[in-house]
C-alpha positions in Angstrom: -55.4 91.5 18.7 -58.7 89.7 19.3 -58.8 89.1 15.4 -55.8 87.8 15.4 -56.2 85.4 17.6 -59.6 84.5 16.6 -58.2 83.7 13.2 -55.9 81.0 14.9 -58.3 79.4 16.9 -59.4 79.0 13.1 -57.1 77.8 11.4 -56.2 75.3 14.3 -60.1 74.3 14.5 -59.8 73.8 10.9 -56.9 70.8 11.3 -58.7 69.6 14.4 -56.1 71.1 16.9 -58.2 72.6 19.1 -59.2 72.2 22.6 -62.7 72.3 24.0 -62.0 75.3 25.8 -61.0 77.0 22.0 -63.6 75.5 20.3 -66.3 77.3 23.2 -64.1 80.8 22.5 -64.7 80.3 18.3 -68.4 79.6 19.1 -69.1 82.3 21.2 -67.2 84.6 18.6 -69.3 83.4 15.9 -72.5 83.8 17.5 -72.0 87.5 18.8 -73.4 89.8 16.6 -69.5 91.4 16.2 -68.1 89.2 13.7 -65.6 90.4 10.8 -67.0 90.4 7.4 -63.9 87.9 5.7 -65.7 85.5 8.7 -69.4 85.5 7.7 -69.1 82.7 6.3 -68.4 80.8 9.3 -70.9 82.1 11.6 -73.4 79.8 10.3 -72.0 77.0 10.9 -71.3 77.5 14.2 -75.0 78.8 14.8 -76.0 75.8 13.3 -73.7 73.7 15.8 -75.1 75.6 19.2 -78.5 74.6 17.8 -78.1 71.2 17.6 -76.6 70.7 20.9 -80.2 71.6 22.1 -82.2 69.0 20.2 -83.2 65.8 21.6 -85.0 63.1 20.7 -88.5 62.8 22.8 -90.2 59.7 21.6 -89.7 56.5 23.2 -87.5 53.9 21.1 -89.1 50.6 20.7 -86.5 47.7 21.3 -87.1 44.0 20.0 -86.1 41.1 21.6 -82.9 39.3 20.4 -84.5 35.4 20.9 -86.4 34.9 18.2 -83.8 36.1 15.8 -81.7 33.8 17.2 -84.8 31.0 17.0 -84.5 31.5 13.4 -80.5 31.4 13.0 -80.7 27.7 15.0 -83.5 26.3 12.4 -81.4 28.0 9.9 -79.1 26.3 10.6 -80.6 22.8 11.1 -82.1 23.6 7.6 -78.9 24.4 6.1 -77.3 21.4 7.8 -80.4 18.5 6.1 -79.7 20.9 2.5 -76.1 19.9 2.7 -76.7 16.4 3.5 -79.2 16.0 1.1 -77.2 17.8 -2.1 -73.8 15.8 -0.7 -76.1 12.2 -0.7 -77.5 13.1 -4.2 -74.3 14.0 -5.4 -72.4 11.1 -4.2 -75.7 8.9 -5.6 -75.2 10.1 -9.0 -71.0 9.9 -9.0 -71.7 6.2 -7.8 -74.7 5.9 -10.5 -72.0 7.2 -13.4 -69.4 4.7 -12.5 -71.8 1.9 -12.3 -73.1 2.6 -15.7 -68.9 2.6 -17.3 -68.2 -0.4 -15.7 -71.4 -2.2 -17.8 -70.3 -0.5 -20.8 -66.7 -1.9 -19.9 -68.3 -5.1 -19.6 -70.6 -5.2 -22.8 -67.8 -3.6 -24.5 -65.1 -6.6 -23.7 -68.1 -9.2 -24.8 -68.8 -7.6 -27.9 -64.9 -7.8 -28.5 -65.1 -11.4 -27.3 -67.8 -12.1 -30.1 -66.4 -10.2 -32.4 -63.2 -11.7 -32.3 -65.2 -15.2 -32.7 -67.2 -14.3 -35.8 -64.0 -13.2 -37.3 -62.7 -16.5 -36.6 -66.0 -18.7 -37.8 -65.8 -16.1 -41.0 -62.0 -17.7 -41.3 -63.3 -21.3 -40.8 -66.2 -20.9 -43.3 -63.7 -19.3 -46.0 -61.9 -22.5 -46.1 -64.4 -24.7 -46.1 -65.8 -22.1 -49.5 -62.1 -22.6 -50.6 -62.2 -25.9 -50.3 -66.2 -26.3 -51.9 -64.7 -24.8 -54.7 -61.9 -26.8 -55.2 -64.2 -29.8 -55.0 -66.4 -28.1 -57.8 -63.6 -27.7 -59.7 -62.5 -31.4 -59.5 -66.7 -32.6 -60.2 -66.6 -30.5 -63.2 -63.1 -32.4 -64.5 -65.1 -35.7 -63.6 -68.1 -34.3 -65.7 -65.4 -34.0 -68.7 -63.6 -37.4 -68.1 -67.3 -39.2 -67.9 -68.4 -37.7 -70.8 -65.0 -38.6 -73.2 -65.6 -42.1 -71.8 -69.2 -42.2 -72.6 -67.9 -41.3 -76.3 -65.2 -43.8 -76.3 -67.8 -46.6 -75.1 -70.2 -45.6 -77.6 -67.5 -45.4 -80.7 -66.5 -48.7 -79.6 -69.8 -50.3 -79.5 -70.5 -49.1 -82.5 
């Protein structure tokens, strides 16, 4: 009957059932020299927890103080703080920077449209005024002609 009931304290150790009172009976069990063979395998580990209840910790534990941790976590923070305001000011110099620089190539860009559309204009002016230098050369050389048959006629007659 013992058996029996030492194999379900067991199982009910063994889905964390049990009460501290059962848990004392299973160790006490497993430590006796009497235990079943189909057990053995459980009678170490409960050696092994009886043991460790008896170990303590003798040395003394050296504690350090909290304050300058938290020195460090208000610099960091004052540090993190001017890195932020510097990277932001940067940042916002060279956003301001990039739209100066388009609106001057806005502006040179509208001048050289502005002279552009000027030269083509003087290129339209100085077209005529080749148009019309050629139609003047045309009507000199017609001149050249008529003087020359009139030099001919002048000099047949005089002849």
């Amino acid at each position: 009957m013992e058996l029996a009931n030492i194999e379900r304290l067991l199982e009910k150790y063994l889905d964390a059932e049990t009460t501290l009172q059962e848990e004392q009976v299973l160790q006490d069990y497993f430590c006796s020299d009497d235990v079943a063979p189909h057990l053995q395998e459980y009678s170490a580990m409960f050696t092994f927890f009886k043991q460790s209840k008896d170990e303590t910790y003798t040395k003394t534990i050296q504690l350090t103080p909290e304050q300058s941790s938290k020195k460090n976590w208000n610099w960091l923070s004052v540090a993190a703080s001017a890195v932020l305001l510097l990277s932001t000011s940067y940042i916002g110099y060279q956003t301001y920077q990039q739209q100066l620089r388009a609106k001057q190539f806005a502006q040179v860009k509208e001048a050289l449209k502005l002279v552009s559309s000027n030269l083509n204009k003087g290129n339209e002016a100085l077209y005529a005024v080749s148009t019309n230098l050629n139609k003047g050369k045309a009507a000199l050389s017609h001149l050249n002609t008529y003087k020359e048959t009139v030099n001919k006629a002048i000099k047949t007659v005089n002849y």
